[in-house]
N, C-alpha and C positions, 0 to 999 in steps of 0.2 A: 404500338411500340413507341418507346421516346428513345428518343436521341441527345445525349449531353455534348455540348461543343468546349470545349478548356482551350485557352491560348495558351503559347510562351512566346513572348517576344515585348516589344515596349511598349507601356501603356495598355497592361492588360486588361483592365477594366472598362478602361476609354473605349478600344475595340471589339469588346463583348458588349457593350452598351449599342453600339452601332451595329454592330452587327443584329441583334436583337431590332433594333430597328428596322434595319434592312429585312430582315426575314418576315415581320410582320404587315409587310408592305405589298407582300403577296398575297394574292386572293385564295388561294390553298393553303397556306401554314397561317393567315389571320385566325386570331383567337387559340394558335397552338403553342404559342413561343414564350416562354417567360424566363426571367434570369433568377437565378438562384445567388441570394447577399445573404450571409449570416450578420448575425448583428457586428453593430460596428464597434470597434476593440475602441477599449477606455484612452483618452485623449486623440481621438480620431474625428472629423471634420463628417464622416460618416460611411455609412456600407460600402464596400469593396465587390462587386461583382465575379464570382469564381467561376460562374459557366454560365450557357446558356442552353436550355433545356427547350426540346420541341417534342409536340403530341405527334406522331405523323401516323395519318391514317393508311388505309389500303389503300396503296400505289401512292401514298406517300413521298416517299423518298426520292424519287426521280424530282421532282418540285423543291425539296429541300435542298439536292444534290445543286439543281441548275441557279437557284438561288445562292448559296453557297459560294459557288465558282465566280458568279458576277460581281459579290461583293470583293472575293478575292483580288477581281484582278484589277478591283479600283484603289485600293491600297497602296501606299509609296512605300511601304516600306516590309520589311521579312517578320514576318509569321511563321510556325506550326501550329497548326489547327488538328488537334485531338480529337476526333469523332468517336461518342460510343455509344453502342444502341443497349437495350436493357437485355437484349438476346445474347449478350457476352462479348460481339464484335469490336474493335477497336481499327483505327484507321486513322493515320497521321498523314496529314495534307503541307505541303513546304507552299506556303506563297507564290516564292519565287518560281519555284516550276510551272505554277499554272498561268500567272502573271507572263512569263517571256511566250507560253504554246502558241505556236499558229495552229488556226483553223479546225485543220486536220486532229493535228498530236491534243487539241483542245479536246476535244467530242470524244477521242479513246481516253481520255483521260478522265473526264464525266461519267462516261459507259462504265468504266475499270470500279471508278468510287461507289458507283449505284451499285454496283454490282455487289461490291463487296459489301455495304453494307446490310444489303438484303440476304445476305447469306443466314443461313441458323448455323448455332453454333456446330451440330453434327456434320453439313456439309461443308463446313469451314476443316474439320479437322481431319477428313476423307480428301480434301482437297491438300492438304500440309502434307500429307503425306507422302 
């Protein structure tokens, strides 16, 4: 399953470049992570980074998720972090909440994201209901 990550907030390429970095710094996502640049628009200095995309194998995710979270919460400044897997899931992550969590409300907040995003799309929509 791959996983696409999209930012909004400032400097979104800058922090999808590093983030991309950071992911690939783990010995479970190395050789899974790449960013996705379309070519760079006429009088442009060059490619513009729109996401970044991960391979994540079985059991996966949990690795991406705790990876993820760490980069999150070295950040100074507010993010939404877009998560979506190729199974139809989507999952938006606010900085801020995970940056201020102690300890505790950290770990259910990890558990929460893994979770969802291993969901399939059928038990996502048995669950909405």
């Amino acid at each position: 399953m791959d996983v696409s990550v999209r930012l909004d907030g400032l400097n979104q390429s800058g922090q999808l470049r590093s983030l991309a970095l950071w992911l690939t710094a783990e010995r479970e996502l190395r050789g899974r992570v790449r960013t996705v640049e379309p070519p760079p628009e006429e009088g442009t200095l060059g490619p513009v980074v729109e996401e970044v995309l991960i391979a994540v194998a079985q059991g996966g995710i949990a690795a991406l998720v705790a990876a993820l979270v760490g980069w999150i919460r070295q950040r100074g400044i507010d993010l939404t972090c877009s998560l979506t897997t190729t199974t139809g899931i989507t999952v938006e992550v606010s900085t801020s909440r995970y940056r201020t969590a102690d300890t505790e409300e950290l770990q259910a907040l990890v558990a929460e994201l893994a979770e969802s995003l291993s969901r399939t799309p059928e038990l996502r929509g048995q669950c909405d209901e």
